[in-house]
Backbone bond lengths (Angstrom), bond angles and torsions (degrees), N, CA, C in turn:
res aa  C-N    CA-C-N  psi(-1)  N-CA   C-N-CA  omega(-1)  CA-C   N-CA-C  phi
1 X - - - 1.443 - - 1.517 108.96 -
2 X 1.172 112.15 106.06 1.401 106.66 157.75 1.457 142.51 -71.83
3 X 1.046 121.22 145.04 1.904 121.10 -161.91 1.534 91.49 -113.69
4 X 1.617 119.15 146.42 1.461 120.67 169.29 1.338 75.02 -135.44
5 X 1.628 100.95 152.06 1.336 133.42 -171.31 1.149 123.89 135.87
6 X 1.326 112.62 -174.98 2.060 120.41 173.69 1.790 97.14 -101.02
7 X 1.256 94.21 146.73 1.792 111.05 151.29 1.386 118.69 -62.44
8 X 0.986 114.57 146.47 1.556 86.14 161.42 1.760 125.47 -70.42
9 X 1.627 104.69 -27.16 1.606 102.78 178.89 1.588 95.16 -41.86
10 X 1.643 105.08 -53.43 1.873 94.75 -156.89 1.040 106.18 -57.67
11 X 1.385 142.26 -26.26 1.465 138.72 -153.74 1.439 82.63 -84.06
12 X 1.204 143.16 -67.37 1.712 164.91 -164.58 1.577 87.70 -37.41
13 X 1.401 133.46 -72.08 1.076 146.78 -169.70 1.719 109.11 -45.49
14 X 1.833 102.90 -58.11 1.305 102.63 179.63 0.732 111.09 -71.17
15 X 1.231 136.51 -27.50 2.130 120.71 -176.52 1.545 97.10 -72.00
16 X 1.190 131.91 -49.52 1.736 136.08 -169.94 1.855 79.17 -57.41
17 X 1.422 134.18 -88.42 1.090 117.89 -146.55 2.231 119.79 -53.90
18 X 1.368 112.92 -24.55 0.985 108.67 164.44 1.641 113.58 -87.81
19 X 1.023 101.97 -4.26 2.076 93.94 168.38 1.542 102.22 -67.49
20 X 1.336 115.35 -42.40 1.563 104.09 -158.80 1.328 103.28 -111.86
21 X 1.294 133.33 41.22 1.371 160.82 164.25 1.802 100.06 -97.22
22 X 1.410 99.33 -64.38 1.275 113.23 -174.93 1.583 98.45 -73.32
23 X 0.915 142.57 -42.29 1.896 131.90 160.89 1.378 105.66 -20.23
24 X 1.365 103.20 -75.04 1.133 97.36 -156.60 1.617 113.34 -75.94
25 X 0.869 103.75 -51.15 2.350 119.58 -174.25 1.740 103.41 -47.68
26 X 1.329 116.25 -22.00 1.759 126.93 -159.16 1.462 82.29 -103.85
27 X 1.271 148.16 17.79 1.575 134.51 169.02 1.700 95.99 -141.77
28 X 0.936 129.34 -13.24 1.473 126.58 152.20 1.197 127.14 -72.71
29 X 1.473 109.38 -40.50 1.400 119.04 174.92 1.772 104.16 -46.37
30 X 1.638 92.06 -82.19 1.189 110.59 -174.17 1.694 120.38 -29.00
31 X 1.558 114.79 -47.46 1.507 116.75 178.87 1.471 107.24 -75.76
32 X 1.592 137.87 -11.36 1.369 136.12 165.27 1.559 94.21 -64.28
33 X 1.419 131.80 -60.40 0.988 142.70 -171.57 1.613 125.01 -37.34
34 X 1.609 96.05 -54.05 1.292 107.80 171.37 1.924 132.67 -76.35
35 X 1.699 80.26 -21.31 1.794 103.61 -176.31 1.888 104.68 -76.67
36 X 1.992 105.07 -20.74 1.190 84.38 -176.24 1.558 97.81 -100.45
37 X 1.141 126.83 2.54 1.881 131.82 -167.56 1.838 84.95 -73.92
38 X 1.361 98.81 -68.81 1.857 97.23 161.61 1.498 146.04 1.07
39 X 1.836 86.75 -88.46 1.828 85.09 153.85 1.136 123.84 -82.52
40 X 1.251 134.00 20.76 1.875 120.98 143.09 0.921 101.21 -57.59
41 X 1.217 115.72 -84.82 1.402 141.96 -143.93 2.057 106.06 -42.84
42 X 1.646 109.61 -37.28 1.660 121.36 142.08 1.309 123.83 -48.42
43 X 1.252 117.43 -55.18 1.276 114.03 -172.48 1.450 118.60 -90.53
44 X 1.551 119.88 -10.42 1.520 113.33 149.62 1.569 99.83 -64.58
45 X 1.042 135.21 -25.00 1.660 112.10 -149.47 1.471 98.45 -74.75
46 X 1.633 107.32 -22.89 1.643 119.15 -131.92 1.407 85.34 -104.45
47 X 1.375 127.30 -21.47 1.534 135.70 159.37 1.486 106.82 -68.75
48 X 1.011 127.46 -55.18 1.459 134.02 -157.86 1.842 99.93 -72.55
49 X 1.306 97.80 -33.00 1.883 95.98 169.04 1.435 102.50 -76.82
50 X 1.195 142.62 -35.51 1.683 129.71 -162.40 1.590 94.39 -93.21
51 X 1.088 129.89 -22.40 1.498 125.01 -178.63 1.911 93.73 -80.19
52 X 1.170 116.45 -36.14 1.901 108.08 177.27 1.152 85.16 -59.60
53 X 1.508 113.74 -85.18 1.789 106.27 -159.92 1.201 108.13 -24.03
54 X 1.295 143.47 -83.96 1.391 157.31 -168.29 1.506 111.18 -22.01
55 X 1.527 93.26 -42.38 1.691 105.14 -153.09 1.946 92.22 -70.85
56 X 1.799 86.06 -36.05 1.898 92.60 -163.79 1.699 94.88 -80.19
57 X 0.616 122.71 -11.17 1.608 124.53 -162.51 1.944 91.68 -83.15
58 X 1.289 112.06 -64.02 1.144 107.25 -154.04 2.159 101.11 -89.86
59 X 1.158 120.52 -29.88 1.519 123.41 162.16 1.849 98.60 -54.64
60 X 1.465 120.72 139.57 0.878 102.15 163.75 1.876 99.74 -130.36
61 X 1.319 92.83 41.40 1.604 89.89 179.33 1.920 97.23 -110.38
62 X 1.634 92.24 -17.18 1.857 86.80 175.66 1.644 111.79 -62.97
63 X 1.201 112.16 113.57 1.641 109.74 173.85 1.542 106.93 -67.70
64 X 1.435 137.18 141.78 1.149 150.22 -167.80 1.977 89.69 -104.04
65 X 1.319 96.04 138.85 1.363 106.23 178.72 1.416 126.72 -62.91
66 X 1.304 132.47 164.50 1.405 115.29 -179.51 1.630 98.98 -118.99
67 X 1.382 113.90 -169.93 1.396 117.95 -174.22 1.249 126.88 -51.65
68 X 1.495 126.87 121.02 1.481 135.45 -170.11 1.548 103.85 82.91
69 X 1.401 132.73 -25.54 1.209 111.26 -165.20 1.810 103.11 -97.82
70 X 1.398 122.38 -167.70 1.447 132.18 158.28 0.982 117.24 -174.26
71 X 1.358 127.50 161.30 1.366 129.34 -168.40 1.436 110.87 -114.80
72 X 1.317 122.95 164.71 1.440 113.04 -176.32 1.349 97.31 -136.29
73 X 1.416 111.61 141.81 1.449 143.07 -175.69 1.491 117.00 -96.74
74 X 1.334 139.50 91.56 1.047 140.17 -158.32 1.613 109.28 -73.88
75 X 1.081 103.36 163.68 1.778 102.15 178.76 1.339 134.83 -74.95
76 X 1.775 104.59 -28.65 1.336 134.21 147.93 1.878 111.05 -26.44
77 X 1.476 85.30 -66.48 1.385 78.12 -167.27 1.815 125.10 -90.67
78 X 0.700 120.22 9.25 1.487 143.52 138.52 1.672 126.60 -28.09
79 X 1.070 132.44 116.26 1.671 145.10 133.51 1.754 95.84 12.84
80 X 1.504 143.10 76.01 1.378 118.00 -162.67 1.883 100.43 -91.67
81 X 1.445 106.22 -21.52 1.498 100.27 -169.01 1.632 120.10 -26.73
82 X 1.258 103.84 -35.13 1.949 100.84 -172.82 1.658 105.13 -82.41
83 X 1.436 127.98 16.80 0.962 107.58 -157.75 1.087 91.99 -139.85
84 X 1.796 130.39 61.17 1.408 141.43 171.47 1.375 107.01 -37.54
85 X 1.574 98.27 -73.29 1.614 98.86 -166.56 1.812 108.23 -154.28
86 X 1.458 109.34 157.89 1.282 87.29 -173.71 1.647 143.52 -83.52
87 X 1.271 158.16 156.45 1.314 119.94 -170.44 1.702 151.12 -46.19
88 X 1.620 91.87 -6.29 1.443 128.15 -170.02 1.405 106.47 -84.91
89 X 1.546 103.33 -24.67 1.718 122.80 -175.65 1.645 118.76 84.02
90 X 1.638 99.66 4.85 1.755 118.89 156.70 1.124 102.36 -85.45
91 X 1.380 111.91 172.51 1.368 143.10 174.53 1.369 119.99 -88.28
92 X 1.473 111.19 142.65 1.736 109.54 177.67 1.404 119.27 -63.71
93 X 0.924 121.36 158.82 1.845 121.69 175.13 1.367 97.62 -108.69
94 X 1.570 96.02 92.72 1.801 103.49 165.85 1.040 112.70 -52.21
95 X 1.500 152.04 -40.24 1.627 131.08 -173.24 1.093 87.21 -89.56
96 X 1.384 146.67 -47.20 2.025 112.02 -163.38 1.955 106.31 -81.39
97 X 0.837 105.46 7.18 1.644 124.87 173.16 1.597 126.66 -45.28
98 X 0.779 138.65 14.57 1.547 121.85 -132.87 1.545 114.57 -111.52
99 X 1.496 108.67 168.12 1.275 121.64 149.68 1.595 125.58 -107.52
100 X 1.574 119.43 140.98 1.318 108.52 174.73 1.353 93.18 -132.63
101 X 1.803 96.47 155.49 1.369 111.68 -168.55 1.216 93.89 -138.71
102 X 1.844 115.75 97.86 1.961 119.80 146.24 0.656 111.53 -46.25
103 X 1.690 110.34 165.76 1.265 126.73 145.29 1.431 109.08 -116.80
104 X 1.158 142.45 153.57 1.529 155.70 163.54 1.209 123.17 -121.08
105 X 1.020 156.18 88.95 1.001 153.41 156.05 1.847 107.65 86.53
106 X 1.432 123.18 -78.09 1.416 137.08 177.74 1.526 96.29 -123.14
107 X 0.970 101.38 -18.19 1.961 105.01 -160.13 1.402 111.73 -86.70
108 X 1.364 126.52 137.38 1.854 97.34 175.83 2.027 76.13 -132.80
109 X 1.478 91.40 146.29 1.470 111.69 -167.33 1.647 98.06 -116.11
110 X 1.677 101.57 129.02 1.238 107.58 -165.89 2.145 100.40 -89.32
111 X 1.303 129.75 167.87 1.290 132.32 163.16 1.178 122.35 -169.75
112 X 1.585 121.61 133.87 1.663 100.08 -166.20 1.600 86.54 -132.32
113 X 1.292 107.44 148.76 1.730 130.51 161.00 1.692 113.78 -84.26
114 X 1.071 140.42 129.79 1.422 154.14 165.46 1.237 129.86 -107.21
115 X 1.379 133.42 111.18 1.539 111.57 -165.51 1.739 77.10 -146.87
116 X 1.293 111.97 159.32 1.659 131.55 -154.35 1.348 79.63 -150.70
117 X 1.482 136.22 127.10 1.312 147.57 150.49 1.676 105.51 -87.30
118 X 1.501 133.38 110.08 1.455 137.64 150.22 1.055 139.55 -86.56
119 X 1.106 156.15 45.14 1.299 149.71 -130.93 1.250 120.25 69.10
120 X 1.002 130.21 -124.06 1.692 135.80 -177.40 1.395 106.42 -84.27
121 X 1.538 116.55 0.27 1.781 105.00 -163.66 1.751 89.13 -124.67
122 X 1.209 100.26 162.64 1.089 126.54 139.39 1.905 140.13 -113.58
123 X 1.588 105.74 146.00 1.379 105.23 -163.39 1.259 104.24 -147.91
124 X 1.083 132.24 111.56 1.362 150.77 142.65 2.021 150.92 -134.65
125 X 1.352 105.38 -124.42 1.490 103.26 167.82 1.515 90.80 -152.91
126 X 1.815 102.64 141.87 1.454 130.50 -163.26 1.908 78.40 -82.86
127 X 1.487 96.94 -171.58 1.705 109.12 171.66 1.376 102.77 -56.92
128 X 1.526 116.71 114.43 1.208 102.71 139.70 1.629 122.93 -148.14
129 X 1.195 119.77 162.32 1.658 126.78 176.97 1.252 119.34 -38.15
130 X 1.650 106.69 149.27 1.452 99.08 -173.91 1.813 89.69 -79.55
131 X 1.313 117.72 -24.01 1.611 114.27 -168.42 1.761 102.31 -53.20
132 X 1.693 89.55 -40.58 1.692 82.13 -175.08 1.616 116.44 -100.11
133 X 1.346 100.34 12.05 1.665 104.38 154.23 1.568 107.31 -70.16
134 X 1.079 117.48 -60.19 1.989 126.92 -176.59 0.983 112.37 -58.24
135 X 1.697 128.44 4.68 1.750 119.93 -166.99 2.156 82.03 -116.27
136 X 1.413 74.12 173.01 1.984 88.51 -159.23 1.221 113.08 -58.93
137 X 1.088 114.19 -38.86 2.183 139.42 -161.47 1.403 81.32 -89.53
138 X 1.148 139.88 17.65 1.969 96.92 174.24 1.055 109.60 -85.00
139 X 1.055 127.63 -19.64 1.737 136.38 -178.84 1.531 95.94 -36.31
140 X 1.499 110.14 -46.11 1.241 122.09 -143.32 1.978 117.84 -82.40
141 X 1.491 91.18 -3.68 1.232 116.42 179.89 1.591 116.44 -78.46
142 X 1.059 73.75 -28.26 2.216 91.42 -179.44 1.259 96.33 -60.30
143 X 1.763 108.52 128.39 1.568 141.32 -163.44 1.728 111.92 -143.48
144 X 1.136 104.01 148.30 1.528 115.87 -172.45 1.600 111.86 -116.90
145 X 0.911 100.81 169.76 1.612 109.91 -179.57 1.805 119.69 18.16
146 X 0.896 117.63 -94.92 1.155 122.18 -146.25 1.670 106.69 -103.05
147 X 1.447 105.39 -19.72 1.249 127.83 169.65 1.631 116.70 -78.32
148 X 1.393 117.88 -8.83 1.205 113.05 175.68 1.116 118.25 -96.12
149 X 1.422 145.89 -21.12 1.363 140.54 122.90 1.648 84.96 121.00
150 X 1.225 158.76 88.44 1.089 153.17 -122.77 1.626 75.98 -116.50
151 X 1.016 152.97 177.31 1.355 173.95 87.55 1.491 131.04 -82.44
152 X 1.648 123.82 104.76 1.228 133.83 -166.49 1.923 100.61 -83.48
153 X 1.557 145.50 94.82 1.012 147.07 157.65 1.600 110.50 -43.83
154 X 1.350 91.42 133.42 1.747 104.24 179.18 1.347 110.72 -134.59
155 X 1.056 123.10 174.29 1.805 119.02 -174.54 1.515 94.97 -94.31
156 X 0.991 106.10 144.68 1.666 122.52 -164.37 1.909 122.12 48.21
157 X 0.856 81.71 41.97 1.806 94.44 174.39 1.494 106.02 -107.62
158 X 1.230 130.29 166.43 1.615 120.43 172.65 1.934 91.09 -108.10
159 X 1.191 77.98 160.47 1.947 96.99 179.92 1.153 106.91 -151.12
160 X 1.160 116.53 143.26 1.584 102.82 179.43 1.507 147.56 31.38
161 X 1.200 96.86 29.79 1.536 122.90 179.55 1.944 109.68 85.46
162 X 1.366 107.07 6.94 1.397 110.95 167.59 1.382 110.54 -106.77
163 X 1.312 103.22 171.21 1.595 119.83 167.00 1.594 96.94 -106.03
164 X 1.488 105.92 124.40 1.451 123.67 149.54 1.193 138.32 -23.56
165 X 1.169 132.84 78.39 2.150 109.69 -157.63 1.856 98.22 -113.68
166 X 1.565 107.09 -18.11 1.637 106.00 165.44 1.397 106.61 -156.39
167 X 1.743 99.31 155.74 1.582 102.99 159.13 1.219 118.04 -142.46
168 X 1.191 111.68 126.87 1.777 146.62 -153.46 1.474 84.31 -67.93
169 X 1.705 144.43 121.45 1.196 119.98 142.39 1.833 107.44 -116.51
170 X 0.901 129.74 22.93 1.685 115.12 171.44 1.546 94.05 -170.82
């Protein structure tokens, strides 16, 4: 009489060989996962600076800052279409949102803040440069809760090594 079927050893064998398949592939996954939640969270910023420029470029009632000072461009008031939802699958926090625009000397230096509210957490990127948005590690800057240091901009406050002189909200 012949039997068709599994043993149980073989069955025993195949679950052990896909257990430790799944070891390893279920912690790769996950850090692709998180490495790409990352560069959003960059590449909104890196949007959210070319939509300020844009915004200041083509308004010509926005006054552009003068030396030492800059103004900051809230997220609110911004181009929002690209900005469904955040990678976390929360929503952005239009007032802690921003763009800021120095001035230096001839130079005006662009920098935007990102923060995504999800549930009980927050997740984004503190101030930082668009120079050090374009460098490799910024991904790596992306911070949660309590580590992101939320900063509320006010007119005459310093931020980022400027003084405040406006803030853009609509």
């Amino acid at each position: 009489m012949s039997r068709k079927g599994f043993t149980l050893i073989e069955l025993l064998a195949t679950i052990l060989i896909l257990s430790l398949i799944m070891l390893v592939a279920v912690p790769n996954v996950m850090s692709t996962i998180d490495k790409n939640k990352r560069d959003t969270y960059v590449e909104d910023a890196k949007k959210m600076i070319t939509l300020a420029e844009y915004k200041v470029r083509s308004n010509t009632n926005i006054e552009l800052p003068s030396n030492g000072n800059c103004i900051v461009i809230l997220m609110k008031a911004l181009d929002l279409s690209d900005f469904n939802e955040g990678p976390e699958g929360g929503s952005y926090d239009l007032e802690n949102s921003y763009v800021v625009i120095g001035r230096t000397g001839n130079t005006y230096e662009y920098a935007a803040a990102i923060v995504e509210n999800y549930g009980e957490n927050k997740r984004g990127l503190p101030i930082i440069s668009r120079d050090d948005l374009n460098k490799e590690n910024a991904k790596n800057k992306v911070v949660e809760n309590d580590e992101l240091n939320i900063i509320n901009p006010t007119v005459g406050s310093s931020l980022n090594g400027y003084i405040v002189t406006n803030i853009i909200d609509s």
